[in-house]
C-alpha positions as CSV (number, residue, x, y, z in Angstrom):
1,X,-38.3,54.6,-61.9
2,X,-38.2,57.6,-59.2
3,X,-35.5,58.6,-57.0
4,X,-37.5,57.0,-54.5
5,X,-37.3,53.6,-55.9
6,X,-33.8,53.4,-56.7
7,X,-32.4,54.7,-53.2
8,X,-34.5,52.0,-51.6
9,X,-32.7,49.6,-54.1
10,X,-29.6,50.6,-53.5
11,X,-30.2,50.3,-49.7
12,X,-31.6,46.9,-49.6
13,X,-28.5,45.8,-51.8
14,X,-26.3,47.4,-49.3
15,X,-28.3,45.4,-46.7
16,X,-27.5,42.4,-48.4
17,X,-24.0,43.0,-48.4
18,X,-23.8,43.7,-44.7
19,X,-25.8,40.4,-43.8
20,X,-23.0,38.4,-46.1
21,X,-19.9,39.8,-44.7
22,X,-21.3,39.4,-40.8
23,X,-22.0,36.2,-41.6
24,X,-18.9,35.0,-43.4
25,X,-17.5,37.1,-40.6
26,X,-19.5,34.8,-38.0
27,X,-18.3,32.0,-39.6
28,X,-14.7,32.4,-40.1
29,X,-15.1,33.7,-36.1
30,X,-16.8,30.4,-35.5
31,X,-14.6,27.9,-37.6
32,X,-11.4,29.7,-35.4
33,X,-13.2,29.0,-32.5
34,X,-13.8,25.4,-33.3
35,X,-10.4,25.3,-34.5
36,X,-8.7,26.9,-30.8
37,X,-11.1,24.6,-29.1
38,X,-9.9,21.5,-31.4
39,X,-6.3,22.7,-30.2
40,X,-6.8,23.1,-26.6
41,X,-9.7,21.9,-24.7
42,X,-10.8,19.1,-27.3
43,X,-7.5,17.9,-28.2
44,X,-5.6,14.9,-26.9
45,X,-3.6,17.0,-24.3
46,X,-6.7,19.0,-23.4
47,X,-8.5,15.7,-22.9
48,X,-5.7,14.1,-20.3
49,X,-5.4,17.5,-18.8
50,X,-9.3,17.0,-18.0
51,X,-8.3,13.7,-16.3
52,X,-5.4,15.3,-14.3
53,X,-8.0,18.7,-12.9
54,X,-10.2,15.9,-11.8
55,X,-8.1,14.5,-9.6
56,X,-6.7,17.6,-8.7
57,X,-10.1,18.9,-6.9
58,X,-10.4,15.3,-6.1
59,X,-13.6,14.8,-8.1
60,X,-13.7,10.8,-8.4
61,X,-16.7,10.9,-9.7
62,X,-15.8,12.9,-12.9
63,X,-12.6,11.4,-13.6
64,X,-14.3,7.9,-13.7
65,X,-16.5,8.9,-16.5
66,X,-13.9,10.0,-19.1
67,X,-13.8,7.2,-21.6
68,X,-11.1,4.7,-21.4
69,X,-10.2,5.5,-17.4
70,X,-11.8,2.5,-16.0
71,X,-9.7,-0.8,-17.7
72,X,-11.7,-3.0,-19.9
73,X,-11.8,-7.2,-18.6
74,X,-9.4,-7.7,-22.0
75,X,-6.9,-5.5,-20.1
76,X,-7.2,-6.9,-17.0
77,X,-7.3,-10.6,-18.1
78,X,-4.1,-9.3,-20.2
79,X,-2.3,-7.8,-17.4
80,X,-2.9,-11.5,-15.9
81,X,-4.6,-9.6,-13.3
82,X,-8.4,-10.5,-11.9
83,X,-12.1,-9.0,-13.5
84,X,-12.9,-7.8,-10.4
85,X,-10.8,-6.0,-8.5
86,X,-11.9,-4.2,-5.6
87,X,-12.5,0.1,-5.9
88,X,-12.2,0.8,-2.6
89,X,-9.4,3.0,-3.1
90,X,-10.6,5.2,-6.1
91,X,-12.0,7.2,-3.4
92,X,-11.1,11.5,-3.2
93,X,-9.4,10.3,0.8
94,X,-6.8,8.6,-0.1
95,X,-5.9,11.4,-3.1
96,X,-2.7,13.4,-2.4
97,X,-2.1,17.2,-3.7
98,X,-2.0,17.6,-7.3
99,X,-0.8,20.6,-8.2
100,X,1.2,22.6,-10.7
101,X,0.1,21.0,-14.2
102,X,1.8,21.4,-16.9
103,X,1.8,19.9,-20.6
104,X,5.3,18.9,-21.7
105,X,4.6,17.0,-24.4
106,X,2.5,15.6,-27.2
107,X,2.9,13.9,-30.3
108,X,1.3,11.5,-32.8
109,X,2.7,8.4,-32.1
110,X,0.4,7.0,-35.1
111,X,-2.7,7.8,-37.0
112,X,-5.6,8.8,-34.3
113,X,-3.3,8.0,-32.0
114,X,-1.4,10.5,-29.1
115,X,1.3,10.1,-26.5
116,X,0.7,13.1,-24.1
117,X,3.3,14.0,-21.1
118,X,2.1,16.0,-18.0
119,X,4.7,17.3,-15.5
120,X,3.0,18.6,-12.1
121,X,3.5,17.8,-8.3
122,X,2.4,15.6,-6.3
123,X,2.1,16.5,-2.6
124,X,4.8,19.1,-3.4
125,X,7.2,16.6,-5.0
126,X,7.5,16.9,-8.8
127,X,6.6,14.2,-11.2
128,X,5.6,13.5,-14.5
129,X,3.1,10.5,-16.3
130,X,2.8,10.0,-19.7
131,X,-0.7,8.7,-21.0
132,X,-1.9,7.0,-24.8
133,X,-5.3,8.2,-25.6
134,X,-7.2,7.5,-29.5
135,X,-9.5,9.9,-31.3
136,X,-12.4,8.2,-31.7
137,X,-14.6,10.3,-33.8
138,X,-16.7,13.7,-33.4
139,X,-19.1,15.1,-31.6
140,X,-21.6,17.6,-33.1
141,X,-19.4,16.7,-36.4
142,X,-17.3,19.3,-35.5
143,X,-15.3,18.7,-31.5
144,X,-12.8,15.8,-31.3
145,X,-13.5,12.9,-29.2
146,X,-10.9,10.8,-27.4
147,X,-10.1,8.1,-25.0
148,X,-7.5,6.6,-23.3
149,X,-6.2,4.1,-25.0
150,X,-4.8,2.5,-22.1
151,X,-6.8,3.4,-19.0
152,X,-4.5,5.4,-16.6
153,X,-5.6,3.4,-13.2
154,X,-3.3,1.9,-11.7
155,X,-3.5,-1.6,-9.7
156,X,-1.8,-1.7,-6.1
157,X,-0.5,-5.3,-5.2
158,X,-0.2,-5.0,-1.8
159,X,1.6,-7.9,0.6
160,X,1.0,-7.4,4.1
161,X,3.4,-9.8,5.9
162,X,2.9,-11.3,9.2
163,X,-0.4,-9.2,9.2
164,X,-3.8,-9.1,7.3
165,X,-5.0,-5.8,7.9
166,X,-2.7,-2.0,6.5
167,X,-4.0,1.4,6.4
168,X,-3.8,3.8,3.5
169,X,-3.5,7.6,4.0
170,X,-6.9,7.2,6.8
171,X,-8.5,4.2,5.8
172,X,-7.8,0.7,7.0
173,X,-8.5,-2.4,4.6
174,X,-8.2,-6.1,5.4
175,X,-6.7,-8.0,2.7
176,X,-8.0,-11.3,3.3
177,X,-11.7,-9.5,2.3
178,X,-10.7,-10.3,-0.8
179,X,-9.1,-13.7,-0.5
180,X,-10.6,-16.8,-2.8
181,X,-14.2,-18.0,-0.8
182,X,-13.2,-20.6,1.7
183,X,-9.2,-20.2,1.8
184,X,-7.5,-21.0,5.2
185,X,-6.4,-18.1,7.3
186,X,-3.1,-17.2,6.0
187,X,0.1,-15.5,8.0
188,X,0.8,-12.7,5.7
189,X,-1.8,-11.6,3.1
190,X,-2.2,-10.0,-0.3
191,X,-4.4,-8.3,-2.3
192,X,-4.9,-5.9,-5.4
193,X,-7.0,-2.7,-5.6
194,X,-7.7,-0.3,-8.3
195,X,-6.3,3.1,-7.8
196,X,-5.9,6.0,-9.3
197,X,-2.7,7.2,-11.3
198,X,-1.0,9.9,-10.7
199,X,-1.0,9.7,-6.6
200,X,0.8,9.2,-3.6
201,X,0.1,6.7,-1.5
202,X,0.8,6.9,2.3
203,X,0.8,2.7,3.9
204,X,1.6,1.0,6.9
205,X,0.5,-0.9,9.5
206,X,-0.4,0.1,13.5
207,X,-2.2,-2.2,16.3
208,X,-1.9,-3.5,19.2
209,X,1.1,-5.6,18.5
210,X,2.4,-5.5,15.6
211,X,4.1,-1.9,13.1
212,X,5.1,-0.8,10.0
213,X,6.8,2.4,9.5
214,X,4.9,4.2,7.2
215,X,5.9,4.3,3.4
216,X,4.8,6.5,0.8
217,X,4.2,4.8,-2.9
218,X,4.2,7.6,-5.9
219,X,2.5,5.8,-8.7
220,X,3.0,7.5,-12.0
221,X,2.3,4.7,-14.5
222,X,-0.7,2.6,-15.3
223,X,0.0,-1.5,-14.6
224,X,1.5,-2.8,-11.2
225,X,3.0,-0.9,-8.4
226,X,3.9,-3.8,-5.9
227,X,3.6,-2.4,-2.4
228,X,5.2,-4.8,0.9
229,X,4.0,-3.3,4.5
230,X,5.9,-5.8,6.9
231,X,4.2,-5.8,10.2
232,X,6.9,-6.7,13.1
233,X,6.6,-7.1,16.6
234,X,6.5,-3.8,18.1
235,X,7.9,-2.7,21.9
236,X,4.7,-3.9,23.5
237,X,4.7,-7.6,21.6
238,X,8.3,-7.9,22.7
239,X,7.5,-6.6,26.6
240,X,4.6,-9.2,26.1
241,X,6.6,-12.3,25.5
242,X,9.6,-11.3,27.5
243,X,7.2,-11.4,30.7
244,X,5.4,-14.6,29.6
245,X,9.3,-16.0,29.2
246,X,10.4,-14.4,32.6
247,X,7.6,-16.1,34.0
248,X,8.4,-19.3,32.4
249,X,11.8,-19.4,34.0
250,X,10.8,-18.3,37.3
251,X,8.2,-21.4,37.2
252,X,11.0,-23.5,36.6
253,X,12.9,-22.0,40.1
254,X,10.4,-23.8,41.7
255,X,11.5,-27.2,41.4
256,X,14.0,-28.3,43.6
257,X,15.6,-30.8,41.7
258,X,18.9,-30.9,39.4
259,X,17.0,-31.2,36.2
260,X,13.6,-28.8,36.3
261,X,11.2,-31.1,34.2
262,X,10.5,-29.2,30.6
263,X,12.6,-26.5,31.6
264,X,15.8,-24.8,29.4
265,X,18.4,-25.6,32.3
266,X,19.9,-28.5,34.7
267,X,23.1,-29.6,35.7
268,X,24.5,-33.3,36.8
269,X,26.4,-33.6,40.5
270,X,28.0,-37.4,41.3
271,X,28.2,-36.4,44.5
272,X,25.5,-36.8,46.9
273,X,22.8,-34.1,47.3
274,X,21.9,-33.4,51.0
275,X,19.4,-30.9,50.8
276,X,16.8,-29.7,48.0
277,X,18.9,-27.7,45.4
278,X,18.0,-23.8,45.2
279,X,17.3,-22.2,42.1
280,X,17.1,-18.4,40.4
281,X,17.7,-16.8,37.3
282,X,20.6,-14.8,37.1
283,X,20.6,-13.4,34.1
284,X,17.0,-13.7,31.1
285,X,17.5,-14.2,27.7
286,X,17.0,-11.6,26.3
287,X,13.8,-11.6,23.3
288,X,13.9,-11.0,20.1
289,X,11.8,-11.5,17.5
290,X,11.3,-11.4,13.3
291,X,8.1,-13.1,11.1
292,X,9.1,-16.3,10.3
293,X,7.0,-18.6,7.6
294,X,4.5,-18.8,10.1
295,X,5.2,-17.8,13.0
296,X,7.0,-15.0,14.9
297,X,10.6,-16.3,16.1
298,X,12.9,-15.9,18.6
299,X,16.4,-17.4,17.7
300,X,18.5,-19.6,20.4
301,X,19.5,-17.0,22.9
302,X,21.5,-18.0,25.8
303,X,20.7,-16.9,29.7
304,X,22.5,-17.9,33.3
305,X,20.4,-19.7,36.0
306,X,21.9,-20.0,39.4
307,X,22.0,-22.6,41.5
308,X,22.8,-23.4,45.3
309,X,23.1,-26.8,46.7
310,X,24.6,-28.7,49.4
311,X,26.4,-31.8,48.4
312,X,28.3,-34.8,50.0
313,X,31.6,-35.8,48.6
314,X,31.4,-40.0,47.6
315,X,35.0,-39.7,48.1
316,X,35.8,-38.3,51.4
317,X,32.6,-37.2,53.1
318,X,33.4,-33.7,52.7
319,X,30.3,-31.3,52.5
320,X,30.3,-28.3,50.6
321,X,27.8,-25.5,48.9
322,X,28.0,-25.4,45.3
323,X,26.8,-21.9,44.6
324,X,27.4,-21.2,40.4
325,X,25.8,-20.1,37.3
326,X,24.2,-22.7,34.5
327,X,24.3,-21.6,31.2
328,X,20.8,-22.2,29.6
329,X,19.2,-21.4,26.1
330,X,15.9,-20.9,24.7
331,X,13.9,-20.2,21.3
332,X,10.5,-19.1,21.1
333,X,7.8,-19.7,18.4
334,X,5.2,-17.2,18.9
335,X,1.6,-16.9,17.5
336,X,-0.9,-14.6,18.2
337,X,-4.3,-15.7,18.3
338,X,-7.6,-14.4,17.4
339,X,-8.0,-12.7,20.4
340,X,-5.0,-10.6,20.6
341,X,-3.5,-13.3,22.7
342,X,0.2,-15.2,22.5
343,X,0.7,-18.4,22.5
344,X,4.5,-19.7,23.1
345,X,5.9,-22.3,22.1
346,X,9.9,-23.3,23.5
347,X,12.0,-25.1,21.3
């Protein structure tokens, strides 16, 4: 063999060599990298935290296709709750600020199975929300897959009393859109919704009529957050009615007789009347008014009327001007029709 032939030998062996240790190199390099990724992104924590940046730059869209977010009819029947609740809300408008994420927890509650704890902030106020996700195999034999074992939506059970319609952050819903086919028009309302978890929710109720002072609902668990918006008269409703009642009253001035017919005031004289009795109101009730079962109500609220009249003594013939206050009292019931207009009734 020449000196040729055994230096090209010896290089190919040392060529050999080279190609083993880059590869075992590559593939220790390779099997850290799988195991970092395994630990972080494609572990149970990394898959919540996925969830949680979704919502974060408000991308519905992305959140919605993480397995297990959306909850499954068993879950829904299970939570006694209906198949088809509405989605209107897992919208990116009605999503607060989610900020400041942070894993504080993790740990195998049982076998494939994870309890993962997020702190963060939501519009600025901190929070936390604990979610239970499953491995459910790989992918490419080689990334963990999971999914939440209970989906992280939340359901909002809203009650709107006295009202039908509340708003959300900018958008206005009517709960009765979801009412059973054919039900009869109802005074207050409800209705559930899908919606997202974790969130704040700004709600309320504004119109013509009728307010709620806004509330703000921080959901931070999957299941049932019961929400009530009571809608009560506002300044205007109340100026409404206490003209239609002024009115009233001042109607009843009109007659000049002792005992106004359908009217909250009278008064009995023995003597004899000589001339047509005058009447005013001296002082209104004043209105009042809170939802009722199905109506808005004014309680009994007392008022003066005034009345002048001449009268003849049966005794002695003496005439004299009885000039006094009557005490009177009225209570309202008050609807408001489906025009936006009231209708009174006195009791």
């Amino acid at each position: 063999m020449s000196n040729r032939d055994g230096r090209r030998r010896r290089n190919q062996r040392r060529a050999v060599v080279a190609v083993v240790l880059v590869s075992a190199l590559l593939g220790a390099a390779l099997v850290a990298t799988i195991g970092s990724l395994n630990r972080d992104l494609y572990s149970a924590s990394g898959f919540v935290r996925q969830y949680l940046d979704a919502l974060a730059r408000q991308d519905v869209s992305s959140a919605l296709m993480l397995p297990g977010v959306t909850p499954t009819d068993d879950q829904l029947e299970a939570a006694d709750l209906p198949q088809d609740l509405p989605r209107t809300l897992l919208r990116p408008s009605v999503l607060g600020e989610l900020t400041d994420i942070r894993l504080t927890g993790d740990s195998e509650t049982a076998q494939d199975r994870h309890t993962v704890v997020y702190g963060f902030r939501l519009d600025g106020e901190p929070a936390q929300m604990t979610f239970q996700v499953a491995h459910t195999g790989t992918f490419f034999g080689v990334f963990d897959s999971w999914r939440f074992e209970t989906s992280p939506l939340a359901v909002l059970q809203v009650t709107v009393l006295h009202e039908a319609t509340f708003s959300i952050d900018q958008l206005t819903l009517d709960a009765r859109a979801h009412a059973a086919k054919g039900a009869p028009a109802a005074f207050s309302n409800q209705a559930a919704y899908l919606a997202f978890a974790p969130a704040r929710y700004t709600m309320g109720h504004t119109s013509a009529l009728l307010s709620s002072p806004p509330q703000t609902v921080t959901v931070t668990a999957s299941g049932t957050t019961d929400v009530t918006i009571d809608a009560q008269p506002n300044e205007q409703f109340v100026t409404q009615v206490q003209d239609e009642l002024d009115s009233f009253l001042n109607a009843c001035t009109t007659q000049q007789v002792l005992q106004p017919s359908g009217c909250p005031f009278g008064i009995e004289i023995n003597d004899r009347v000589t001339e047509p009795p005058l009447w005013s109101i001296a002082d209104y009730p004043q209105v009042t008014l809170t939802g009722g079962d199905s109506t808005f109500e004014m309680p009994e609220t007392p008022g003066q009327a005034h009345i002048v009249v001449e009268v003849q003594s049966l005794f002695d013939g003496e005439v004299e001007t009885r000039d006094e206050d009557v005490p009177l009292s009225v209570a309202i019931s008050v609807t408001v029709n489906p025009d936006g207009s009231l209708a009174l009734q006195l009791h």
